[in-house]
N, C-alpha and C positions, 0 to 999 in steps of 0.2 A: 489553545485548545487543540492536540492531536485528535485525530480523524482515522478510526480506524475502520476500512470497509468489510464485511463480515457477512459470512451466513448465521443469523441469531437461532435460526430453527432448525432443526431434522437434516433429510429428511425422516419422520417420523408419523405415526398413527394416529389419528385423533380418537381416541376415548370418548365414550357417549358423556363422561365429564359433566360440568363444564371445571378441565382443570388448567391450572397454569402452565403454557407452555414454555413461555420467555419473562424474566426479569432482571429491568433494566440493571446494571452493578451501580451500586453506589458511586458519586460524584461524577456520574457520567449519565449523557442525553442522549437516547438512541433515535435514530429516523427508521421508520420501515420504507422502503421504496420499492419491495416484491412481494408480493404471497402469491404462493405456485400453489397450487390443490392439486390432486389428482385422484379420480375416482374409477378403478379399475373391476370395477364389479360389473356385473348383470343388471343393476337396478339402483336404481337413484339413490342419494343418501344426501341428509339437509347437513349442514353445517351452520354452528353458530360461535362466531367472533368476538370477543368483544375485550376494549382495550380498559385495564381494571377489574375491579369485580363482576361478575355478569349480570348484567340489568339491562330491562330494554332501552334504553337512553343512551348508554356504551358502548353499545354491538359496532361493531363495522359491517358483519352480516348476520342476518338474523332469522335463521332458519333459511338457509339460502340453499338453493336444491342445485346438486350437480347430478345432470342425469346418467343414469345408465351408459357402460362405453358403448361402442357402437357395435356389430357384428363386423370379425375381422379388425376390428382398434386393439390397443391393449390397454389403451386407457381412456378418460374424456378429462381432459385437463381445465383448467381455470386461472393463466396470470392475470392478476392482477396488480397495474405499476400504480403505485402509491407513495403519500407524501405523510406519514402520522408521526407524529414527535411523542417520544416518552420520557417525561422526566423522569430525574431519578427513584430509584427503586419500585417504577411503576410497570406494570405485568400486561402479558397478554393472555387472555383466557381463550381457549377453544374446546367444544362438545361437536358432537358428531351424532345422526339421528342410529346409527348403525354403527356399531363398535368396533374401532381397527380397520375400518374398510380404507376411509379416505387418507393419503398421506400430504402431509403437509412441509414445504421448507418455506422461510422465511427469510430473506436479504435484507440488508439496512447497513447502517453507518451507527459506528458508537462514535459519541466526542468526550474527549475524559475533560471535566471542569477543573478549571482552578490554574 
């Protein structure tokens, strides 16, 4: 199994969605072990995650509020280090309460099978 480490996302905009941002490639298992958020507005914006189709049982976050940057910030950021396994050709969805505001990149490991 090679192991290649990778940025799978952005960085990019989240779309009040909920649309697919990442999907696994065929014969290969992706890990996430980053989601960076960043929310560079005047005022809060929720964020919803979810690994698959969007249901509340999938989410990783689910309506999750990143607040307002702060005065003098440029942004109010959100890492989060994580461990979530995608099998093959399985997706990750994300919406945004406020469209284009928050940007999102994504780190992980792809393992090509076989």
């Amino acid at each position: 199994m090679a192991r290649t480490p990778k940025r799978l996302v952005g960085p990019v905009a989240i779309a009040t969605g909920p649309a697919t941002i990442y999907t696994a490639p065929a014969a290969t298992k992706t890990i996430i072990r980053n989601i960076h958020m960043q929310n560079p507005s005047g005022s809060a914006v929720t964020v919803t995650l979810a690994i698959g189709t969007d249901a509340a049982g999938k989410r990783i976050f689910d309506a999750f509020s990143i607040p307002a940057a702060a005065a003098g910030v440029t942004a109010n950021i959100i890492d989060h280090w994580c461990y979530y396994v995608l099998e093959t050709t399985e997706i990750l969805q994300a919406a945004a309460g406020t469209n284009n505001i928050v940007v999102i990149t994504v780190d992980g490991d792809e393992y090509t099978l076989g």
